[in-house]
mmCIF file of the N, C-alpha and C atoms, coordinates in Angstrom:
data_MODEL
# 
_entry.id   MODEL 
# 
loop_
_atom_site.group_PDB 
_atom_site.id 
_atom_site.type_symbol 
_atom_site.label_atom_id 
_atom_site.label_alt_id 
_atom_site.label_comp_id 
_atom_site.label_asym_id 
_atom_site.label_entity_id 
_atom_site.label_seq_id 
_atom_site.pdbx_PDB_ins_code 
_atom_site.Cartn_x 
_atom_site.Cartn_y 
_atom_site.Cartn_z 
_atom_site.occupancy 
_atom_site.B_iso_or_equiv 
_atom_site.pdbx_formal_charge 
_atom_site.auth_seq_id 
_atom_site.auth_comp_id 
_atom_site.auth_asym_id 
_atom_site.auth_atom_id 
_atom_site.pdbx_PDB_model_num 
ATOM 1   N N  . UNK A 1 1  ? 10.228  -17.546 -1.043  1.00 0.00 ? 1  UNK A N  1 
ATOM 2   C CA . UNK A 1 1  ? 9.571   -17.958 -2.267  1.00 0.00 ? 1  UNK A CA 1 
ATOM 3   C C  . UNK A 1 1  ? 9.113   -16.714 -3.014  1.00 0.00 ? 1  UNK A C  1 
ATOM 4   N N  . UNK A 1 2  ? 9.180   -16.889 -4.169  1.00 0.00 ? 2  UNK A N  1 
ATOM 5   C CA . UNK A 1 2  ? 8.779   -15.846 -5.171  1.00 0.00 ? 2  UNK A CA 1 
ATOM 6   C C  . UNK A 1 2  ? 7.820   -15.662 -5.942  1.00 0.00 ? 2  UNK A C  1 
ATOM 7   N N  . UNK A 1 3  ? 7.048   -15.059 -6.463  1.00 0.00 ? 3  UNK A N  1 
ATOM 8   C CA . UNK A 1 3  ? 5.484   -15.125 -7.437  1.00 0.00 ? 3  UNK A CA 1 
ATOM 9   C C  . UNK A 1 3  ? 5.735   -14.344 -8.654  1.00 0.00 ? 3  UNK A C  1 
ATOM 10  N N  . UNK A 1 4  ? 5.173   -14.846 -9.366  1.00 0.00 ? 4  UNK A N  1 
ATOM 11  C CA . UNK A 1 4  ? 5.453   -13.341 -10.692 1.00 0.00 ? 4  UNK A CA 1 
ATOM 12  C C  . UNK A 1 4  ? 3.910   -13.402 -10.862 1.00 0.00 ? 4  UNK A C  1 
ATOM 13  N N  . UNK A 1 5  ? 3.535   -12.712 -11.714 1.00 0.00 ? 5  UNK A N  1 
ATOM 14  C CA . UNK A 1 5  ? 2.507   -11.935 -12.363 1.00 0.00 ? 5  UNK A CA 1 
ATOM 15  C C  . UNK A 1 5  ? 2.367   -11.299 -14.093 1.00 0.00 ? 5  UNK A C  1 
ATOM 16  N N  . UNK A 1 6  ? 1.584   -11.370 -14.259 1.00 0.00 ? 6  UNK A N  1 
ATOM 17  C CA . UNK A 1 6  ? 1.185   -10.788 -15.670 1.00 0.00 ? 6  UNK A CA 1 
ATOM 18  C C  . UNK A 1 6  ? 0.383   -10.360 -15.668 1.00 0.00 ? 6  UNK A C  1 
ATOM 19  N N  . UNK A 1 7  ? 0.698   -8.803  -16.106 1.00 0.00 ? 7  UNK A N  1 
ATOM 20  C CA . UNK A 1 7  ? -0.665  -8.029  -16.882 1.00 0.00 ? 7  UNK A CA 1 
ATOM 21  C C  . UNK A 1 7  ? -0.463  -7.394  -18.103 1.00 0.00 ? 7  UNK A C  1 
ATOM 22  N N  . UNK A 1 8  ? -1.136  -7.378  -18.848 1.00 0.00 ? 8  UNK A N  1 
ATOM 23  C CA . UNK A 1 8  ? -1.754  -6.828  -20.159 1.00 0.00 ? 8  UNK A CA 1 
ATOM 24  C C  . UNK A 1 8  ? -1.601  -4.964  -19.997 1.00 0.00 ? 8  UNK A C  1 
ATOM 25  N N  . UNK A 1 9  ? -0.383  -4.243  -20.833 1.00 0.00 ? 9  UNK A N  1 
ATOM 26  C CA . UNK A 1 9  ? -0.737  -3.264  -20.937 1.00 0.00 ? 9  UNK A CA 1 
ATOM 27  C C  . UNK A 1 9  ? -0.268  -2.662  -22.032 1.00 0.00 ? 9  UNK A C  1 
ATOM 28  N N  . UNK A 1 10 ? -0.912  -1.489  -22.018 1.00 0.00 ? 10 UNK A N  1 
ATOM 29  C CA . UNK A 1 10 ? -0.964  -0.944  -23.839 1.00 0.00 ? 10 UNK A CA 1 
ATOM 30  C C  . UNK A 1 10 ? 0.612   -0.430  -24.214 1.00 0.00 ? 10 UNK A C  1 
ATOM 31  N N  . UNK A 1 11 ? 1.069   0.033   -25.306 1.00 0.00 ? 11 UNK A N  1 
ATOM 32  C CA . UNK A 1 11 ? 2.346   -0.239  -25.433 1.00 0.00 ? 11 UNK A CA 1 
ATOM 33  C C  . UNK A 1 11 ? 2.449   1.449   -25.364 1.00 0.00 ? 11 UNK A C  1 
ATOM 34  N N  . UNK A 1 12 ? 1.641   2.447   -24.810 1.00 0.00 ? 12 UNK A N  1 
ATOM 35  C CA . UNK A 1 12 ? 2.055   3.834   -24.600 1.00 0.00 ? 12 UNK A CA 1 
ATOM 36  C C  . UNK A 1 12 ? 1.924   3.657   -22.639 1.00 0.00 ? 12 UNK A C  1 
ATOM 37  N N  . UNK A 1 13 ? 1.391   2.568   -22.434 1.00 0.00 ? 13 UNK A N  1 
ATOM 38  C CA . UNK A 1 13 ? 1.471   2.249   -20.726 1.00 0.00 ? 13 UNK A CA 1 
ATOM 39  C C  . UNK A 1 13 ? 3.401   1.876   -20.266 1.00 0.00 ? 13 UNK A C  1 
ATOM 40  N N  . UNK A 1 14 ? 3.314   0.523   -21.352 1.00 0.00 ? 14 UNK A N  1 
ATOM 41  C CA . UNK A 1 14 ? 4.543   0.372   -21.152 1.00 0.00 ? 14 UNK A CA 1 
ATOM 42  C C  . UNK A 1 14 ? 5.673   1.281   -21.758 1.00 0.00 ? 14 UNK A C  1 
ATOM 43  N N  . UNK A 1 15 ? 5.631   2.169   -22.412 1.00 0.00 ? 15 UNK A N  1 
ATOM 44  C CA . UNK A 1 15 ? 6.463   2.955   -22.790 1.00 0.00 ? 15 UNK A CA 1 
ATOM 45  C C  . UNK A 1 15 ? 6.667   4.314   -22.118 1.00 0.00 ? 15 UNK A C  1 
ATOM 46  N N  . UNK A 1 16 ? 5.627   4.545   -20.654 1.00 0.00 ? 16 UNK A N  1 
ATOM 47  C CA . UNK A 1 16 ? 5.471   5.474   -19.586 1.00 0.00 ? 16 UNK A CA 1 
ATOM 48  C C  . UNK A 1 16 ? 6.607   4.891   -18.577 1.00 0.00 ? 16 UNK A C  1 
ATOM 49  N N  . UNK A 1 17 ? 6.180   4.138   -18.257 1.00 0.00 ? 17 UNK A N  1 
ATOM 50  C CA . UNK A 1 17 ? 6.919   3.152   -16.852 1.00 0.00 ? 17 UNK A CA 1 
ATOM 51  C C  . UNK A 1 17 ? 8.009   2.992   -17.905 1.00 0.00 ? 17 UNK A C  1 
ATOM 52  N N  . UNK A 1 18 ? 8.748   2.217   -18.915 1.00 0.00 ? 18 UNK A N  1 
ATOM 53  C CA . UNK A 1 18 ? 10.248  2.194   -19.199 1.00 0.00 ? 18 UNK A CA 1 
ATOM 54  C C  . UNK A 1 18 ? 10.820  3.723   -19.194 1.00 0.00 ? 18 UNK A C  1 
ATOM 55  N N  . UNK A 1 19 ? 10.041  5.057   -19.519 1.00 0.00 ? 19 UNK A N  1 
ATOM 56  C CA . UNK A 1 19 ? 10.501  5.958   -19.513 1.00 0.00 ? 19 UNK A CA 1 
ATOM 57  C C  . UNK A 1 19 ? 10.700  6.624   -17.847 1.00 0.00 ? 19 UNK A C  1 
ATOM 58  N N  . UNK A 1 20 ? 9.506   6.027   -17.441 1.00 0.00 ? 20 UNK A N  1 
ATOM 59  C CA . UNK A 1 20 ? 9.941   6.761   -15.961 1.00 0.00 ? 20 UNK A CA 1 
ATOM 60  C C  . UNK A 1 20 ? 11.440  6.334   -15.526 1.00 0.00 ? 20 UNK A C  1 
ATOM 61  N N  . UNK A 1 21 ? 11.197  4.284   -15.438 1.00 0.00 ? 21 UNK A N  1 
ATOM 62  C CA . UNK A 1 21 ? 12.112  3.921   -15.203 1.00 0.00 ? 21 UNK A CA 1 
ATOM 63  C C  . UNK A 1 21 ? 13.950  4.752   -15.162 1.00 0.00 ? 21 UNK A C  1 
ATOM 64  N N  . UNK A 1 22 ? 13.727  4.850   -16.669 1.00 0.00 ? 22 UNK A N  1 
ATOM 65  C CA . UNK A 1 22 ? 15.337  5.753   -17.223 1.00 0.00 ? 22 UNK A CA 1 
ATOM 66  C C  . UNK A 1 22 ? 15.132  6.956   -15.691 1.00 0.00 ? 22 UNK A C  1 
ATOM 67  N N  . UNK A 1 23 ? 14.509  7.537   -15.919 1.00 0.00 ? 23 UNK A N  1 
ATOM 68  C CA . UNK A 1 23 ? 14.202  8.832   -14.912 1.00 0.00 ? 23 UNK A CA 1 
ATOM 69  C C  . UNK A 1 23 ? 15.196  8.449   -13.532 1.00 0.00 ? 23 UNK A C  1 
ATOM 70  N N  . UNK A 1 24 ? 14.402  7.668   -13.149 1.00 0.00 ? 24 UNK A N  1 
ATOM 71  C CA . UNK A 1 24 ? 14.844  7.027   -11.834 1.00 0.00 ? 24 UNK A CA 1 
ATOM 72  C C  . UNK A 1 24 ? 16.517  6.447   -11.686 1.00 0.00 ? 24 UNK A C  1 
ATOM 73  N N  . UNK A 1 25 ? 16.935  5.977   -12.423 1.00 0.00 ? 25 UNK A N  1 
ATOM 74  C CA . UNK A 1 25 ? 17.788  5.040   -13.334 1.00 0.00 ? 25 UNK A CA 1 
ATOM 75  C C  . UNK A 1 25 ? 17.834  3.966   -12.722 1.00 0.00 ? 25 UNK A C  1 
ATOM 76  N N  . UNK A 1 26 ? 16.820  3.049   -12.549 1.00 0.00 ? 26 UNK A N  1 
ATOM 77  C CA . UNK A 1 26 ? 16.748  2.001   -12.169 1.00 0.00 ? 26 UNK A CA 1 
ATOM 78  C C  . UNK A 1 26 ? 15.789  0.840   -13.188 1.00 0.00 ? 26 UNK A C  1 
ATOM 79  N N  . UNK A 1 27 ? 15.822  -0.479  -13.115 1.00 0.00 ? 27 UNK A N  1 
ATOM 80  C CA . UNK A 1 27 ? 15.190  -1.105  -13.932 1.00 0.00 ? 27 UNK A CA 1 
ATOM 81  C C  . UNK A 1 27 ? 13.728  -0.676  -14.178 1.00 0.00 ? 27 UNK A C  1 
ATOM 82  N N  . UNK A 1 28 ? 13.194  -1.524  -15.129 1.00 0.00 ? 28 UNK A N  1 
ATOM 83  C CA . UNK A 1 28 ? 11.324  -1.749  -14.633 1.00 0.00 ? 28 UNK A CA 1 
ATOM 84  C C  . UNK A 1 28 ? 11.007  -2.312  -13.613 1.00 0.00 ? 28 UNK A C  1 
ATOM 85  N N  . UNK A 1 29 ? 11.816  -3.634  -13.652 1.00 0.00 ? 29 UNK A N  1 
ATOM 86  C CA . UNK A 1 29 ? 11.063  -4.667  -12.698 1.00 0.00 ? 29 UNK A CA 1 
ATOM 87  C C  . UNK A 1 29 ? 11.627  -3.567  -11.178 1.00 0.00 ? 29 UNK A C  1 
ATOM 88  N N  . UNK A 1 30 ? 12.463  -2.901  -11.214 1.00 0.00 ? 30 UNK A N  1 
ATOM 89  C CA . UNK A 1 30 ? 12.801  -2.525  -9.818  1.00 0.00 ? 30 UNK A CA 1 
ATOM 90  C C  . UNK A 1 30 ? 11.641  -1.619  -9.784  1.00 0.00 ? 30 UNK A C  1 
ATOM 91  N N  . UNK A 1 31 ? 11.519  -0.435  -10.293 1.00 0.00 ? 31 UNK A N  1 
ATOM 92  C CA . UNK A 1 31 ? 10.393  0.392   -10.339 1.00 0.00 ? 31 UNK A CA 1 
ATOM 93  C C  . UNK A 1 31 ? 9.076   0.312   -9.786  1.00 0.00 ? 31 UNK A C  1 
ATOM 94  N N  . UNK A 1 32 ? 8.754   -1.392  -10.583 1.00 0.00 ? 32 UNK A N  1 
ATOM 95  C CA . UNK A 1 32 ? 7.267   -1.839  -10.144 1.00 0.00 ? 32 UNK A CA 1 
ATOM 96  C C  . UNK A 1 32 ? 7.331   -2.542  -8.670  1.00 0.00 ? 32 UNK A C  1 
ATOM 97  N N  . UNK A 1 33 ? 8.039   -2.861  -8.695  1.00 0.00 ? 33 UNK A N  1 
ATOM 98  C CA . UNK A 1 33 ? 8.092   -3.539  -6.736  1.00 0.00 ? 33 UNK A CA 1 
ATOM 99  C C  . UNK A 1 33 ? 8.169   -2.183  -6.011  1.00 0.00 ? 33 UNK A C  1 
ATOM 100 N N  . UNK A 1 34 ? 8.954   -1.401  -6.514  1.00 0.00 ? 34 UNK A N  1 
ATOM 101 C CA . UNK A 1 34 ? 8.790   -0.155  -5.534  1.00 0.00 ? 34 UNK A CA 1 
ATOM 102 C C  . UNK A 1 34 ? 7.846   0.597   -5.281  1.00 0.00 ? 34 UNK A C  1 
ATOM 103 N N  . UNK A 1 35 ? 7.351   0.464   -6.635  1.00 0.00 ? 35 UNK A N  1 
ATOM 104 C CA . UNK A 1 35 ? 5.730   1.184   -6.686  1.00 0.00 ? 35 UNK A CA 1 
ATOM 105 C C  . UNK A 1 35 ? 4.456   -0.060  -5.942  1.00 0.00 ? 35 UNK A C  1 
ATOM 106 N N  . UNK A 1 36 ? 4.648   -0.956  -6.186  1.00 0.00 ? 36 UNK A N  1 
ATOM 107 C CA . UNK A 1 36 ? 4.030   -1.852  -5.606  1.00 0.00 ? 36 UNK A CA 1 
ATOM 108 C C  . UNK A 1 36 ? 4.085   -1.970  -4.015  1.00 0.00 ? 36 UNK A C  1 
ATOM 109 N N  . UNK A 1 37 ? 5.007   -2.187  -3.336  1.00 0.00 ? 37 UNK A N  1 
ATOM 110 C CA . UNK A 1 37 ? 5.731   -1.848  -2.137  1.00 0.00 ? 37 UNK A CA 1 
ATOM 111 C C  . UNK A 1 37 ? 5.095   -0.660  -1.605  1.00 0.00 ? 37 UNK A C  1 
ATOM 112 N N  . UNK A 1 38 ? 5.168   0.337   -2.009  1.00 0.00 ? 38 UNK A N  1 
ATOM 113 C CA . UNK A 1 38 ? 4.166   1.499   -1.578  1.00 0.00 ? 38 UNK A CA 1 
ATOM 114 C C  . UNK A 1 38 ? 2.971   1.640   -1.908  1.00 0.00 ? 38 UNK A C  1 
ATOM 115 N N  . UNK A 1 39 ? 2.691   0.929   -2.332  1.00 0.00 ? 39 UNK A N  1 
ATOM 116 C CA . UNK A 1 39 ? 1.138   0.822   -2.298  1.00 0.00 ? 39 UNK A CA 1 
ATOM 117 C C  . UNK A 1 39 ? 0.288   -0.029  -1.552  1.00 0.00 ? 39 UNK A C  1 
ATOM 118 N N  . UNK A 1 40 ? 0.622   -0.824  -1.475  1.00 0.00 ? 40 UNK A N  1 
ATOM 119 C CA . UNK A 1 40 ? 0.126   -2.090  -0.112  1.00 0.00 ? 40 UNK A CA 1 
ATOM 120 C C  . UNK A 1 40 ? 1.304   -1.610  1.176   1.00 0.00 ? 40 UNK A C  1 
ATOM 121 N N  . UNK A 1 41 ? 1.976   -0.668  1.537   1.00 0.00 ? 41 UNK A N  1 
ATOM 122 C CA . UNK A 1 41 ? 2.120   0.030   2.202   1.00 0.00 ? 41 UNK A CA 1 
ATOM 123 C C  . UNK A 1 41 ? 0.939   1.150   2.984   1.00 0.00 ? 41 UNK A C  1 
ATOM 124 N N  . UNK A 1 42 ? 0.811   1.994   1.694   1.00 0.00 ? 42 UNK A N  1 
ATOM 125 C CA . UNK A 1 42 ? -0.343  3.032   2.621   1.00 0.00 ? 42 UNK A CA 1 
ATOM 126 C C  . UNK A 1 42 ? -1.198  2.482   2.460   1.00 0.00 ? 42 UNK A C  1 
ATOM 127 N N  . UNK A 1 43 ? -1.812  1.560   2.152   1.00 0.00 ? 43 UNK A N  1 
ATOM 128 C CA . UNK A 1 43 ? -3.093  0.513   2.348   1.00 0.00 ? 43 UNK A CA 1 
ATOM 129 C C  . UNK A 1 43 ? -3.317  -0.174  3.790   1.00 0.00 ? 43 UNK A C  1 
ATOM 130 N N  . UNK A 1 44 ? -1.893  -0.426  4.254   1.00 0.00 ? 44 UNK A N  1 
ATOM 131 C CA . UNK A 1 44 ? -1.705  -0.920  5.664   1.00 0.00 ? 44 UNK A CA 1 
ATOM 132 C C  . UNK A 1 44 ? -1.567  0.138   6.773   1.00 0.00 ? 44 UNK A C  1 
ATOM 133 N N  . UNK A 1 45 ? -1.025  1.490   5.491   1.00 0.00 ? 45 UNK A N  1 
ATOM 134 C CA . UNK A 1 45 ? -1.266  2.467   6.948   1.00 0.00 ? 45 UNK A CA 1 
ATOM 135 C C  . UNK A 1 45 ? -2.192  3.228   6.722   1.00 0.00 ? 45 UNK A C  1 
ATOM 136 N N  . UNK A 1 46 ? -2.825  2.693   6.236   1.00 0.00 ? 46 UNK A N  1 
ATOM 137 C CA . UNK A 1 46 ? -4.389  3.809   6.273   1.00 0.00 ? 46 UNK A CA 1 
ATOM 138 C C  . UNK A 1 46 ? -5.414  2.711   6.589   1.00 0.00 ? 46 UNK A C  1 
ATOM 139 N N  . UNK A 1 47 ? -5.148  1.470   7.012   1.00 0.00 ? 47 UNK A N  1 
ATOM 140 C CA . UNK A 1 47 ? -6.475  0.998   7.689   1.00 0.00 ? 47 UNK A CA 1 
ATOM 141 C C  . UNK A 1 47 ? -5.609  1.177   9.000   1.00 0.00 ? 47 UNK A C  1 
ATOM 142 N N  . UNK A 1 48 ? -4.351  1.336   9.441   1.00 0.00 ? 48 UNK A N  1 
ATOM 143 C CA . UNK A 1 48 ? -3.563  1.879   10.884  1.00 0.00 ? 48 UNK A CA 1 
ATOM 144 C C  . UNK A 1 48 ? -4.405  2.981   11.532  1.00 0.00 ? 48 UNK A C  1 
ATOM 145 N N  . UNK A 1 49 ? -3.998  3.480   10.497  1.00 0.00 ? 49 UNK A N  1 
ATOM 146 C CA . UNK A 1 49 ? -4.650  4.961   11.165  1.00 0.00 ? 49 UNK A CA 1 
ATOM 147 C C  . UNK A 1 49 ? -6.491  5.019   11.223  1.00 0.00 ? 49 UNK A C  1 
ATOM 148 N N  . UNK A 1 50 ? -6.973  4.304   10.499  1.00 0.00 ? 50 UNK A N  1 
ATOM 149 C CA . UNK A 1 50 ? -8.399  4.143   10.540  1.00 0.00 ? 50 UNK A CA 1 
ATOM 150 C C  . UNK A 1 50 ? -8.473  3.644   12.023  1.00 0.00 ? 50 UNK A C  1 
ATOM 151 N N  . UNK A 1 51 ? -8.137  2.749   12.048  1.00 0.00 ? 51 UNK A N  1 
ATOM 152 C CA . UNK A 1 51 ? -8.325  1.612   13.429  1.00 0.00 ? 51 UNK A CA 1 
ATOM 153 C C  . UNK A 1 51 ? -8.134  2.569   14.580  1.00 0.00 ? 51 UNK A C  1 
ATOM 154 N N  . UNK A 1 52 ? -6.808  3.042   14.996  1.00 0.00 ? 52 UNK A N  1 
ATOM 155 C CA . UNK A 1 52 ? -6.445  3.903   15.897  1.00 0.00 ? 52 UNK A CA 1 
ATOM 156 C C  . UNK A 1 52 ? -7.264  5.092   15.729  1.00 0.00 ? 52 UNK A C  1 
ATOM 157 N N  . UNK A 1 53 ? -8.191  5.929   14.941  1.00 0.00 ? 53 UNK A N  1 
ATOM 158 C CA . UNK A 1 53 ? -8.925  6.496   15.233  1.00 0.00 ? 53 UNK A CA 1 
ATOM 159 C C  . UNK A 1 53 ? -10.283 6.383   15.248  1.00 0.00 ? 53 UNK A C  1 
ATOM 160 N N  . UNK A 1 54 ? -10.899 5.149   15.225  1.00 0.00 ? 54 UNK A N  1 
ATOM 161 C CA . UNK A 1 54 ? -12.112 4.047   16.174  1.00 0.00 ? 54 UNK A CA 1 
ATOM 162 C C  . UNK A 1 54 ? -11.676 3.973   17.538  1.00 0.00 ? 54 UNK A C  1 
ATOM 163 N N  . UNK A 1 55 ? -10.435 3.440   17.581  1.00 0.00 ? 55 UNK A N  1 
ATOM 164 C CA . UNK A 1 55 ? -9.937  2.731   18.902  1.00 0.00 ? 55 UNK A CA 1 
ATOM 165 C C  . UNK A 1 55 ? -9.690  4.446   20.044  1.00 0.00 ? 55 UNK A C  1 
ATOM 166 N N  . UNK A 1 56 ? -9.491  5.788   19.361  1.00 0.00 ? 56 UNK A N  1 
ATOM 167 C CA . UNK A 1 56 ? -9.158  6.731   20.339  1.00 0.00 ? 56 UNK A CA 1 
ATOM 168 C C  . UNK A 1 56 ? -10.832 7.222   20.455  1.00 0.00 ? 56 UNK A C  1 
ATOM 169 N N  . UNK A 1 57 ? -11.447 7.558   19.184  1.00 0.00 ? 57 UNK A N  1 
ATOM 170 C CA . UNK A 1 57 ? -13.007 8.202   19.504  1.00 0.00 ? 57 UNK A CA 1 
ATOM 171 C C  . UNK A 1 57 ? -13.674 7.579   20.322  1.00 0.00 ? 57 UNK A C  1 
ATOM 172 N N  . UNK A 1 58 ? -13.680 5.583   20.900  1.00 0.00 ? 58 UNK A N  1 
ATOM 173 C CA . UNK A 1 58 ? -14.330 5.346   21.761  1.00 0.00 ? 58 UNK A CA 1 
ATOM 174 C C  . UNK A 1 58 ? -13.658 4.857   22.795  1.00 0.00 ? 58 UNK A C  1 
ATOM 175 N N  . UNK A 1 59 ? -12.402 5.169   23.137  1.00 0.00 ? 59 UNK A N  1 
ATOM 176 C CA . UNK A 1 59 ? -11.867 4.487   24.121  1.00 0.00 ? 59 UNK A CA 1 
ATOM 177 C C  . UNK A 1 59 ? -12.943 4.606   25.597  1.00 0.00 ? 59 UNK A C  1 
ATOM 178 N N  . UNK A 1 60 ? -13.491 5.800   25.927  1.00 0.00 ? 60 UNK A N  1 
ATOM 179 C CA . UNK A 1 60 ? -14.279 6.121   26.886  1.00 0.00 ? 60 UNK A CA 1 
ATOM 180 C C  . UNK A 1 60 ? -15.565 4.853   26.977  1.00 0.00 ? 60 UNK A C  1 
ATOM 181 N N  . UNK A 1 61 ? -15.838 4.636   25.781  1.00 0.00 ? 61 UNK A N  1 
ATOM 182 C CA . UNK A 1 61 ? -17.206 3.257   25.864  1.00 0.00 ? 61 UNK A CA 1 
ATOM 183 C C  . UNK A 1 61 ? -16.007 2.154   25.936  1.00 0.00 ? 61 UNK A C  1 
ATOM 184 N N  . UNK A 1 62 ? -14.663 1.832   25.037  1.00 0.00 ? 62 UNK A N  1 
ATOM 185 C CA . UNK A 1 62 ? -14.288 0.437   25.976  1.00 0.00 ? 62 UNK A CA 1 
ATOM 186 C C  . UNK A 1 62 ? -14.316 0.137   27.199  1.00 0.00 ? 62 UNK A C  1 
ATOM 187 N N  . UNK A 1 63 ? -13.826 1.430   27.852  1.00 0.00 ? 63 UNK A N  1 
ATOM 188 C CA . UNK A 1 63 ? -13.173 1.031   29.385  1.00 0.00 ? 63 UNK A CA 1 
ATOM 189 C C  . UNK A 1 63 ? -14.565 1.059   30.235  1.00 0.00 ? 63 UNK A C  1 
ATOM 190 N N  . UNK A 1 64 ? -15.701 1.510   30.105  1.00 0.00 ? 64 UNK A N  1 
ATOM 191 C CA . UNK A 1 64 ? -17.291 1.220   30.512  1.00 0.00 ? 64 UNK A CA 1 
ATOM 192 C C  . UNK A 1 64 ? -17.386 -0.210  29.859  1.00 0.00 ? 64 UNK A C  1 
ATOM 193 N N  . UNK A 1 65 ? -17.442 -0.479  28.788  1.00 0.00 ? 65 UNK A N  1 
ATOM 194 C CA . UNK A 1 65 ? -17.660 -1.949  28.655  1.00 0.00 ? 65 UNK A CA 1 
ATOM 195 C C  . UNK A 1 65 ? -16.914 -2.709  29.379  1.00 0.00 ? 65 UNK A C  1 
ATOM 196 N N  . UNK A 1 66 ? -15.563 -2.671  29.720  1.00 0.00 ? 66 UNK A N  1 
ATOM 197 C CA . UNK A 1 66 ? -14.680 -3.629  30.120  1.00 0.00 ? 66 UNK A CA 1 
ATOM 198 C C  . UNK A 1 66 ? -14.773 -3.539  31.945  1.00 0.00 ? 66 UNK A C  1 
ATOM 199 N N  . UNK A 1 67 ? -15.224 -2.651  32.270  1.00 0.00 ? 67 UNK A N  1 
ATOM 200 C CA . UNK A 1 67 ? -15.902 -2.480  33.484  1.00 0.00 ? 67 UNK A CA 1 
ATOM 201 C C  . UNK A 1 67 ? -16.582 -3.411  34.104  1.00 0.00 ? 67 UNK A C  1 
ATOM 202 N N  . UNK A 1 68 ? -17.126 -3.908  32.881  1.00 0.00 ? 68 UNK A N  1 
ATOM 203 C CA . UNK A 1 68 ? -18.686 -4.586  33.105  1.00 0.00 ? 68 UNK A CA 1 
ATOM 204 C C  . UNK A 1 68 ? -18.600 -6.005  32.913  1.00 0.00 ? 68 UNK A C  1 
ATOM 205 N N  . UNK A 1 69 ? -16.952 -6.435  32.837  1.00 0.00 ? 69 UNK A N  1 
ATOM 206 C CA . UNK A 1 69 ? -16.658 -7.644  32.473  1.00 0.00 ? 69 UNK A CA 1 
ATOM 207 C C  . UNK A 1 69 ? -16.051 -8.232  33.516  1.00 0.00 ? 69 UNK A C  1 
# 
């Protein structure tokens, strides 16, 4: 299933992104999923890497807690 979206942007916004677009030589709409795509990308890997470095600074207090279970 598919979703679209709308946003409101100024016509030197949209005339950045159609120009990048050419750059790239790929559409807009391809552009913005790609850019989109990487962005809720490092969003997922930067709460990754957040987590895994909670989960390594206390591994020493899990395995005492889990001791105790």
């Amino acid at each position: 299933m598919c979703s679209s979206i709308t946003i409101d942007l100024s016509d030197s916004q949209f005339q950045k992104l159609q120009d990048l677009a050419a750059v790239y030589g790929v559409t807009l709409e391809v552009l913005l999923k790609v850019g989109l795509e990487d962005c809720l990308n490092f969003q997922k890997s930067k709460f990754v890497d957040a987590a895994n470095c909670v989960l390594t600074k206390n591994a020493a207090l899990y395995r005492r807690l889990g001791a105790c279970f």
